[in-house]
N, C-alpha and C positions, 0 to 999 in steps of 0.2 A: 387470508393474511395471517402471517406468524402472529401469534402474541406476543407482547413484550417480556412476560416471563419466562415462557417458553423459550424465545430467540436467546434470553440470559443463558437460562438449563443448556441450551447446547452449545455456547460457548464454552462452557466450565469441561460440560462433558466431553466434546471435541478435544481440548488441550491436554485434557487428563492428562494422557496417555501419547500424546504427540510426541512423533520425534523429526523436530526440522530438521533439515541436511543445513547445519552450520560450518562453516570455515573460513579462516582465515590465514590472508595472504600477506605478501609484503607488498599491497597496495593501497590507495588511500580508500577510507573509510567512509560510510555517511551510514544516515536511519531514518526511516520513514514511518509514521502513524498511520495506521490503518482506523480512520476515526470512524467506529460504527456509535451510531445513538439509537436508545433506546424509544422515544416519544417525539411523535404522535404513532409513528410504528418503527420498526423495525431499519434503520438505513443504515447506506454510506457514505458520510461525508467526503466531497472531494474537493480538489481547488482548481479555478485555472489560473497559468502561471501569467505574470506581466507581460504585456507584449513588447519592452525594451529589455527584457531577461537575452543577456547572450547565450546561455545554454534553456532550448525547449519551449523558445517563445511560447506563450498562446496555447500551451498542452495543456491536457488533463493530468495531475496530479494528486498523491499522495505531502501532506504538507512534511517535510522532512530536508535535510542539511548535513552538514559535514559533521567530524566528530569534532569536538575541540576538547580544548587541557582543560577547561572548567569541569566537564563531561563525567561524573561518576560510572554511567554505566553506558548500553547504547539505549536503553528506554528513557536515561536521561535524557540523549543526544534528542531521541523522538519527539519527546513531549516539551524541548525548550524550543526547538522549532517550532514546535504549536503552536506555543504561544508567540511566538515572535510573529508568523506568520496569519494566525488568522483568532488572535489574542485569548485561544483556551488556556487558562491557567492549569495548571500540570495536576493538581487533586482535582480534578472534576472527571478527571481521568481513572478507571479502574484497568491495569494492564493485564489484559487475558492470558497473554502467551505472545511467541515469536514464530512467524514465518521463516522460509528457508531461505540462506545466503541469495542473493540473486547478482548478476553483473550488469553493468551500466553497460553503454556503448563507447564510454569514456572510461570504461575501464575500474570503473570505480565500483568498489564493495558497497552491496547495501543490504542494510539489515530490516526487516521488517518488523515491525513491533504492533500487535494489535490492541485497542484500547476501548474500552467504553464509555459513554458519557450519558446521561441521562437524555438531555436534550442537546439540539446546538444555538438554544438560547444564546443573545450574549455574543457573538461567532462575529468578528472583525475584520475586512481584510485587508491588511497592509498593502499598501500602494506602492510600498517598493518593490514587492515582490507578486503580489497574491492582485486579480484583474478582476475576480467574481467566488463566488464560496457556494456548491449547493449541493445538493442531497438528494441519493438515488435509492427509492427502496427494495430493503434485500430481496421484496419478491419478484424484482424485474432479473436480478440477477440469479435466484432459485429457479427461475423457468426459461428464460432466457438463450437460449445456443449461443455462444462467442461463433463470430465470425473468424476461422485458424485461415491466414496468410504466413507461407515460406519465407524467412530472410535469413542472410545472411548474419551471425554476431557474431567476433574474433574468428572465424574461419569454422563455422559450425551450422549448420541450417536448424533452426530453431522455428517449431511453429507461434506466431505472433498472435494472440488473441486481439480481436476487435467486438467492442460492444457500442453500439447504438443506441443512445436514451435520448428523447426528443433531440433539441440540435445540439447534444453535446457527443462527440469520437472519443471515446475509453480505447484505447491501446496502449503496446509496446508494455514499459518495466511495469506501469499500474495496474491494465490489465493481467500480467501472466501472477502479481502478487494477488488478485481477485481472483484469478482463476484457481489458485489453489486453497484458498480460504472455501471458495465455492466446493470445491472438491472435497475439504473435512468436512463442511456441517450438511452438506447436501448429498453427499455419498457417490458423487459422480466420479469420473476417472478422466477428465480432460488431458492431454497431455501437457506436463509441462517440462518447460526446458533445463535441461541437462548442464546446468550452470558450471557444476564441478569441471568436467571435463572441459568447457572453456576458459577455465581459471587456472588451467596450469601453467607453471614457471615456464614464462616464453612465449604464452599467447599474446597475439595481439587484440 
């Protein structure tokens, strides 16, 4: 099992030097936390969504939302969804770094924002949106193989990651955003999807 110092160190040293494929389009915006906590070990916080949610009933989730004009930055965007969603107050949060652009199925921009927290003490979930809140640790995901299924997105075959932890299905936008987190601090080469190239003016 990582340590929790350790798993810090290669946070810090992974983003160093990172360079996410960021971009932006003339389409709508949203941000997603990538909530890793440090205690009792090493995890991923994740949520599943309301099952009277019209978009993604009953999924696995990253907790994350649209931009809005209050919005200073998109880690703002991230980390007020948090709290909204599964009541992490925004300083409990240390922001590592940004994962790369990704596209919804709706078309929609999303930006990944990774953050730290000590624990997830404290961790709430709102009933308008949030159904259950629980935590997967990193070392299932360190050793783990994702399950890669073919689909279609905007007109592009994209391999889909699926991961398996007791009775919860990690896929689609949350997996391919772990799959490439997995891929900095674990030095893997997974493929991930070719977002750009789906995002040009006139994709569907």
């Amino acid at each position: 099992m990582t340590k929790p110092y350790q798993f810090d160190q290669r946070l810090k040293q992974g983003f160093a030097d990172y360079q996410p494929e960021i971009f932006s389009l003339d389409r709508p915006q949203a941000a997603v936390l990538v909530p890793l906590i440090m205690l009792p070990e090493p995890s991923v916080l994740l949520t599943v969504r309301a099952a009277h949610l019209n978009s993604h009933p009953g999924e696995v989730s990253f907790p994350g939302g649209m931009v809005e004009a209050v919005d200073r930055s998109l880690s703002a965007t991230a980390l007020r969804e948090t709290y909204e969603e599964i009541g992490f107050e925004p300083t409990r949060f240390d922001v590592m770094g940004q994962l790369s652009t990704t596209l919804s199925k709706n078309g929609v921009l999303v930006y990944p924002i990774v953050g730290l927290a000590l624990s997830a003490e404290g961790s709430q979930a709102s009933p308008d949106e949030i159904a259950e809140i629980f935590t997967v640790p990193w070392s299932f995901f360190a050793t783990q193989a994702p399950e890669l299924q073919s689909m279609d997105r905007h007109g592009f075959e994209f391999p889909i990651p699926h991961f398996y932890y007791q009775d919860k299905h990690i896929w689609g936008l949350t997996a391919m955003i772990l799959l490439e987190l997995i891929n900095l601090l674990e030095g893997t080469a997974w493929p991930i999807p070719d977002f750009a190239s789906a995002s040009l003016p006139g994709a569907d």
